[in-house]
C-alpha positions as CSV (number, residue, x, y, z in Angstrom):
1,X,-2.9,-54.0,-26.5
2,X,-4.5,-54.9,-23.4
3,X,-1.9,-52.9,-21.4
4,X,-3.1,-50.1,-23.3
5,X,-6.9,-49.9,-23.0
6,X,-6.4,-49.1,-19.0
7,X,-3.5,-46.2,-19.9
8,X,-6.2,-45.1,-22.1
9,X,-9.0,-45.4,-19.6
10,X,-6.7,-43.4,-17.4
11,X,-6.3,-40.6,-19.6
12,X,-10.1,-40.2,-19.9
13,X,-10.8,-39.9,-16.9
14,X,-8.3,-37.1,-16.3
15,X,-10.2,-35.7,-18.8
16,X,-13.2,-35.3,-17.1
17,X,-11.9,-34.5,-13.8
18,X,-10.0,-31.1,-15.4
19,X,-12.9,-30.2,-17.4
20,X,-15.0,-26.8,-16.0
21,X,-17.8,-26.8,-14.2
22,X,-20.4,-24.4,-13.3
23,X,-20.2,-22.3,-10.0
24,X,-23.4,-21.9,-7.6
25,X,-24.1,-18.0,-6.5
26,X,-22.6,-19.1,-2.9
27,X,-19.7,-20.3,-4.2
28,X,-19.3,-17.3,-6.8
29,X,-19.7,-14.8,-3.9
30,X,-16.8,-16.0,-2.1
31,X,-14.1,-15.0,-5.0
32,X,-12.3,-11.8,-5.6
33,X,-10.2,-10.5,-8.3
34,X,-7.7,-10.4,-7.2
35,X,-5.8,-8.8,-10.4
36,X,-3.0,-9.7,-12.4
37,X,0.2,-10.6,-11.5
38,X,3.3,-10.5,-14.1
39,X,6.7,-12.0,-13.5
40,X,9.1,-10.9,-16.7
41,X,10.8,-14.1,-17.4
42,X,14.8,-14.3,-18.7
43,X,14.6,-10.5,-19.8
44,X,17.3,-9.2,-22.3
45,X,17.4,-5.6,-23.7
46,X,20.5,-5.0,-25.8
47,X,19.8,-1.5,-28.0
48,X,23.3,-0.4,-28.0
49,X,23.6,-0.4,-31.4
50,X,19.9,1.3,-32.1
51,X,18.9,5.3,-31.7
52,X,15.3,6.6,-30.7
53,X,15.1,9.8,-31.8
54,X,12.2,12.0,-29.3
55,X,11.1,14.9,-31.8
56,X,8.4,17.6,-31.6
57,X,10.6,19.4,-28.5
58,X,10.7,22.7,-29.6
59,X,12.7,25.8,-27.8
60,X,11.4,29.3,-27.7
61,X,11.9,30.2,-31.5
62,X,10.0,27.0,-31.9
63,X,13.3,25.0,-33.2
64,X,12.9,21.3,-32.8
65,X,15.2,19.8,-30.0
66,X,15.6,16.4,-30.1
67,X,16.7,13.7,-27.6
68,X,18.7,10.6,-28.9
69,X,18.4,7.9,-26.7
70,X,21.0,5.8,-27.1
71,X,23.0,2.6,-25.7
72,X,20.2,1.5,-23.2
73,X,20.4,-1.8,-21.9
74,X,18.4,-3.8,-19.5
75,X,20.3,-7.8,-18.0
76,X,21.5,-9.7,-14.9
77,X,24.3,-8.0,-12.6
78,X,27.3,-8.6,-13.8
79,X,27.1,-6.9,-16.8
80,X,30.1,-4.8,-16.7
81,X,28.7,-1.6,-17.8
82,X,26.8,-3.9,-20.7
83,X,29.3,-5.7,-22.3
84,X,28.1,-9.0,-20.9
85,X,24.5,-9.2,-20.9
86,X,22.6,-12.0,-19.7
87,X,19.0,-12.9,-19.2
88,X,17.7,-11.7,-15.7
89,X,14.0,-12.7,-14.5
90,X,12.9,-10.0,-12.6
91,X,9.6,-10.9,-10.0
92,X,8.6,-14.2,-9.0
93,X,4.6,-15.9,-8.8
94,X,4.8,-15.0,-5.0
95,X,5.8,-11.5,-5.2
96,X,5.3,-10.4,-8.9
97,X,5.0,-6.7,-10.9
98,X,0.3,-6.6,-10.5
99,X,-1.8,-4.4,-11.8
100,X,-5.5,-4.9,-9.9
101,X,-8.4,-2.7,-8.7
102,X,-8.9,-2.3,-5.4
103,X,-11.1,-0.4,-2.7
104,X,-8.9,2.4,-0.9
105,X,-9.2,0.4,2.2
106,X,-7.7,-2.9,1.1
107,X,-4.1,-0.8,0.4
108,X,-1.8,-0.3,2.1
109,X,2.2,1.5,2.2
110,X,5.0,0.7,4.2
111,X,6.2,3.3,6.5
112,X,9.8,4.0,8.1
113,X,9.1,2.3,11.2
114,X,8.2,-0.8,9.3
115,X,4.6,-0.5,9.4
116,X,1.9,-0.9,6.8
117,X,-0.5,1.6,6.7
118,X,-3.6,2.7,4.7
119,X,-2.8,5.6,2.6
120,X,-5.8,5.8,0.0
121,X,-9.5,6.9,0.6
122,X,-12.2,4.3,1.7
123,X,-15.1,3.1,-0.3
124,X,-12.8,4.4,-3.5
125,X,-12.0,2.1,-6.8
126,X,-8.0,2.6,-7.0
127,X,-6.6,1.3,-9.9
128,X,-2.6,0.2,-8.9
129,X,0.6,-0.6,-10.5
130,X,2.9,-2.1,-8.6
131,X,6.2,-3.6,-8.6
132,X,7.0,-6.3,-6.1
133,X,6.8,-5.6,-3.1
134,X,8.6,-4.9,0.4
135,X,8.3,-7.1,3.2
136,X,7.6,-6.3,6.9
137,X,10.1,-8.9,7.8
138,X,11.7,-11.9,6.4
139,X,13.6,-10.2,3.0
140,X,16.3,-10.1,1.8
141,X,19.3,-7.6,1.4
142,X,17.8,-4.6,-0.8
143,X,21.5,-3.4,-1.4
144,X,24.1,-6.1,-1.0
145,X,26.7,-5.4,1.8
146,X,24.6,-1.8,2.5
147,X,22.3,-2.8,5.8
148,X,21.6,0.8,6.1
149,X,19.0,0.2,3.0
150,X,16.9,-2.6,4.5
151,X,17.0,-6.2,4.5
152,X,13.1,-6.0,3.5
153,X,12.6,-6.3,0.0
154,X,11.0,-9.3,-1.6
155,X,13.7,-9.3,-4.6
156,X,16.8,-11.7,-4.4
157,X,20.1,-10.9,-5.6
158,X,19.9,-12.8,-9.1
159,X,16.6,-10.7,-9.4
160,X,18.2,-7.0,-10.0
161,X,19.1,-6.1,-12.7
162,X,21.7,-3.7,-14.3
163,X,20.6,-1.1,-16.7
164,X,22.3,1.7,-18.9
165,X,21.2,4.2,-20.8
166,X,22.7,7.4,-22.9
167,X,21.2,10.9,-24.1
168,X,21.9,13.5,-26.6
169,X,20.5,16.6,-25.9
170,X,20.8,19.6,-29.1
171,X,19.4,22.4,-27.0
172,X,20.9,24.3,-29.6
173,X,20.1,23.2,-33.4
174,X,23.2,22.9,-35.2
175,X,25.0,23.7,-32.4
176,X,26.7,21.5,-29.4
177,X,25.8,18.4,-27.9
178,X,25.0,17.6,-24.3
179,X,25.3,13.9,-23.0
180,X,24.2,12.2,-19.6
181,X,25.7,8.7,-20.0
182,X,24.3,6.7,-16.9
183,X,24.9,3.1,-16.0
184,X,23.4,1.2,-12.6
185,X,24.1,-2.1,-11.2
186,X,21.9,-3.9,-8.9
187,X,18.9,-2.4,-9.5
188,X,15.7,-3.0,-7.3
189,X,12.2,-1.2,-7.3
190,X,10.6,-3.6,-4.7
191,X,7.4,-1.2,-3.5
192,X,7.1,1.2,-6.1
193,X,3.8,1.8,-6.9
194,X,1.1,4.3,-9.3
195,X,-2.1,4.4,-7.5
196,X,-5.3,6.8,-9.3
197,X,-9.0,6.7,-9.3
198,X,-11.6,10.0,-9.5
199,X,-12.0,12.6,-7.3
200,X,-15.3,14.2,-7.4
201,X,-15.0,17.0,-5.1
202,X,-12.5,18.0,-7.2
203,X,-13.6,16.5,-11.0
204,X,-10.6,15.2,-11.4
205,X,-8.0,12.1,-11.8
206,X,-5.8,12.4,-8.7
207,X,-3.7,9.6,-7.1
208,X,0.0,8.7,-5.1
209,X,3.0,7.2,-6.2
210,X,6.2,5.5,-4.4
211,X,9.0,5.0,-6.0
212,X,11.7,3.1,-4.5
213,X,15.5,3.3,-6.4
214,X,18.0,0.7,-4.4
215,X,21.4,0.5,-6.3
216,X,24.8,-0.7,-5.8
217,X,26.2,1.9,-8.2
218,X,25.4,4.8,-10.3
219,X,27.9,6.4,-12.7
220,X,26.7,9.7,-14.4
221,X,29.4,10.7,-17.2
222,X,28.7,13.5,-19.1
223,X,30.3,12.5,-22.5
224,X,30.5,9.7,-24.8
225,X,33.4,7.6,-24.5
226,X,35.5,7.7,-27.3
227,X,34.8,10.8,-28.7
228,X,36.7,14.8,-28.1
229,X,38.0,15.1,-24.9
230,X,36.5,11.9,-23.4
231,X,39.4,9.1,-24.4
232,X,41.6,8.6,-21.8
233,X,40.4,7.0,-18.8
234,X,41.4,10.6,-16.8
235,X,38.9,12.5,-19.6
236,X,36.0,10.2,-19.2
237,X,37.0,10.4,-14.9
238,X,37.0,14.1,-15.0
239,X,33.5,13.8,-16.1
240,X,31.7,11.0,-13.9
241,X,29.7,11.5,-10.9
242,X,29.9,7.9,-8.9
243,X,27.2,7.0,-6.2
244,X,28.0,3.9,-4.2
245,X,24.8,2.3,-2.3
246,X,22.4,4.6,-3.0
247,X,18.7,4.6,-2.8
248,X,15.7,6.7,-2.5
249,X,12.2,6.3,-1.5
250,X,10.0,9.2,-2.8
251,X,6.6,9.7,-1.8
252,X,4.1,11.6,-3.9
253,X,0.8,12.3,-2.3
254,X,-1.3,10.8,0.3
255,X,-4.1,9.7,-0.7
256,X,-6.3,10.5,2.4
257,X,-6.1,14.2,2.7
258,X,-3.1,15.1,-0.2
259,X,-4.0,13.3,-3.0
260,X,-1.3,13.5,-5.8
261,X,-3.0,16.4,-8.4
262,X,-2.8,15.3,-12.5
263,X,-3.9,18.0,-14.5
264,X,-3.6,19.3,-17.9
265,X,-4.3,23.0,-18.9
266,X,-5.4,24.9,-22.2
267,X,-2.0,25.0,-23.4
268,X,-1.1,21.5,-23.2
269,X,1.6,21.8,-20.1
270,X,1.5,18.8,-17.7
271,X,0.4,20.1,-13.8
272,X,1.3,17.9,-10.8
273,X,-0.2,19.4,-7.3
274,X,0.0,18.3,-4.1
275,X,-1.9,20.3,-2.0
276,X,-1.9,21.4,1.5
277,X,-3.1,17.8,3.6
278,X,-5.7,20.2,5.8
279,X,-7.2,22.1,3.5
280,X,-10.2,21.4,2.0
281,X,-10.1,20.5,-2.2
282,X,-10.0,23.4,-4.1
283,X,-8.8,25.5,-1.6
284,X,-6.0,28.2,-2.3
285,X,-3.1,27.7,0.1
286,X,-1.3,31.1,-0.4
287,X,-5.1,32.7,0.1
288,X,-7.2,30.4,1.9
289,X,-9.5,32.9,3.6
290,X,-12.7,30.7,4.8
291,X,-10.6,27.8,3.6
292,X,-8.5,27.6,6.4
293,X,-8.5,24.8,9.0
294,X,-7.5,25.4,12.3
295,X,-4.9,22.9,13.6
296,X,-5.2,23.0,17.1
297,X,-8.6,21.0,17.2
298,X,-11.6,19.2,15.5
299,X,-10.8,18.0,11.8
300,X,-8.1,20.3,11.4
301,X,-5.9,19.0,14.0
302,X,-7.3,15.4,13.1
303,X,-6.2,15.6,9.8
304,X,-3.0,17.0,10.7
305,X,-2.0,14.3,13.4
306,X,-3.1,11.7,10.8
307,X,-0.8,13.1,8.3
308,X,2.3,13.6,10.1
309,X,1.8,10.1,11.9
310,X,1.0,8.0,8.8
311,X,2.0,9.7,5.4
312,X,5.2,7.9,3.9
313,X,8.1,10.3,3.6
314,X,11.0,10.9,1.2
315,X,14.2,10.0,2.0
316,X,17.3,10.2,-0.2
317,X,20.5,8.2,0.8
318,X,24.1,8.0,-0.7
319,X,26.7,6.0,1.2
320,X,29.6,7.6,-1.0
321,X,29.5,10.0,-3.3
322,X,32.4,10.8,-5.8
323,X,33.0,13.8,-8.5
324,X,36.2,13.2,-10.8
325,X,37.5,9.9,-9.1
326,X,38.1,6.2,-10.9
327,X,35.9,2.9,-9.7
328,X,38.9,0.0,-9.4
329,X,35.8,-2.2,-10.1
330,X,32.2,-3.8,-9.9
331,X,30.4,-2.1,-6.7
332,X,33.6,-0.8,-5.3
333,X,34.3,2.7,-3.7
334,X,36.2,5.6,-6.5
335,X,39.6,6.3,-5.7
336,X,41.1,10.0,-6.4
337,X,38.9,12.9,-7.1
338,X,36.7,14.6,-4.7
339,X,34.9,12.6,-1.7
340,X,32.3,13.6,-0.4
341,X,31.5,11.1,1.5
342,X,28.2,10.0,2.8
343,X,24.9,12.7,2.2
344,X,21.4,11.7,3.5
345,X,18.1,13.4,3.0
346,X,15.7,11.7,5.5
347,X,12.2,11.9,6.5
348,X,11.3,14.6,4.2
349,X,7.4,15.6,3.3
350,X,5.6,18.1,1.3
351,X,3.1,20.5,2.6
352,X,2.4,22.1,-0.6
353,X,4.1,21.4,-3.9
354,X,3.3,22.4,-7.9
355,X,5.3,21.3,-10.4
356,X,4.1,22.7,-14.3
357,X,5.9,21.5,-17.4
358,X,7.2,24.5,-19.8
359,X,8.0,24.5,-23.2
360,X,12.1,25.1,-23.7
């Protein structure tokens, strides 16, 4: 007993200590919200078995075309195509998935040369989604054995994931069925990002986007295994597209002076604008009478230099691309078929670009 009256005093005052206490105005001053960070913790997804049916599609005679989605999976590498999923934790407390609000001039982007740069508008509320993020330096491998991708993302290797997914596409009713059967290993998104807030010039929501693909492998088939004509291991071949270390950074919008454009018009179709990066909002840039900005000096030319020097660009990279061929296994170059090798898009940016949805 009378060891236990001091464990017990003990206990009390660890009580006390961890209870709150009020904050004076100086001290409250000094913090900032900083948002919230999520790390998704022994993830499993396993909906092989399951079928989401998207309805409300409807082609020109106003026929309902529906999308199965079926055979998606979500689990540590290794998963050979799903049949052996494991839990993967994706993020970490020092680099995790965050969702915050920010002033434009507190965010920044990575550009090609390595540099972080500030993108967004200042003295603007952005609201951002991001996933983990790249690293200047100090990362690791953002493809394994592909250097050519960067050694600058904050995800380790038993961070990626491998992911799968099928869909059934009845463009016509009652007809045939189209299939896109698509399976990735080692999948990272470090740096992607959703960025929006108003624009008032423009009385709008507007905003930029990066999103960052790094993958050991895709395979694209365009059947379902085991049904007509996609059986034999040639079949199911003669209709897989094989990318091996691929990844793309696309770029939409720069905040700045080419804000990414969200719209929606009368008839309910989906509008996403980027404009021209020297023009002023609103402004037509297949008639920009008064509109226009000349280049060659003043804000024009400012605007321009800023643009070209700072704004992130696309670039699209496949070491080995394969129609037709077999993969001997995990993360390994196709055999047979037709190589084509390595293809690279690099350094790409938009000037102008509209992009409307349409009914089928």
């Amino acid at each position: 007993m009378r060891k236990l009256l001091p464990l017990l005093g003990l206990l009390g005052i660890a009580s006390v200590q961890a209870e709150m206490v009020a904050m004076e105005d100086g001290e409250l001053s000094a913090v900032q919200g900083a948002g919230i960070g999520i790390v998704l913790e022994q993830v499993l997804m396993d909906a092989n078995q399951a079928t989401i049916t998207i309805n409300d599609i409807t082609n020109a005679s106003g026929q309902n075309v529906p999308i199965s989605v079926k055979e998606f999976y979500l689990g540590a590498t290794g998963s050979n195509k799903g049949a052996i999923l494991n839990p993967v934790t994706i993020g970490r407390l020092n680099h995790p998935f965050k969702l915050n609000l920010a002033k434009g001039e507190e965010l920044r982007s990575l550009r090609d040369d390595g540099q972080f740069v500030q993108t967004t508008p200042s003295n603007m509320a952005v609201l951002e989604f991001a996933f983990p993020e790249r690293l200047a330096a100090g990362g690791n491998a953002c493809i394994s054995g592909f250097a050519a991708a960067g050694s600058n993302c904050s995800s380790r290797a038993a961070e990626k994931v491998d992911m799968g997914v099928r869909f059934d596409f009845n463009v016509v009713p009652g007809g045939r069925t189209d299939i896109i059967n698509v399976d990735i290993t080692e999948l990272a998104m470090d740096g992607s990002y959703l960025r929006m807030w108003g624009d008032g010039a423009r009385a709008q929501l507007v905003g930029e986007a990066r999103l960052n693909i790094f993958a050991k492998t895709i395979d694209i088939m365009s059947c379902a295994a085991g049904t007509t004509n996609c059986t034999s291991a040639a079949e199911q071949a003669a209709r897989s597209i094989y990318l091996t270390n691929a990844y793309a950074n696309v770029s939409l919008g720069y905040g700045k002076t080419q804000p990414l454009l969200l719209d929606v018009i009368s008839n309910g179709q989906f509008v996403l604008e980027l404009s021209n990066p020297v023009l002023a909002a609103g402004v037509n840039p297949l008639s920009p009478g008064a509109g226009a900005v000349d280049t060659r000096s003043g804000v024009g030319k400012t605007r321009a230099e800023d643009f070209y020097a700072n704004a992130p660009r696309t670039n699209i990279v496949v070491d080995n691309l394969n129609f037709g061929g077999t993969r001997p296994g995990a993360g390994q170059v196709p055999t047979g078929g037709y190589d084509f090798g390595s293809n690279e898009i690099r350094g790409l940016s938009f000037n102008y670009l509209k992009a409307t949805s349409h009914d089928l």
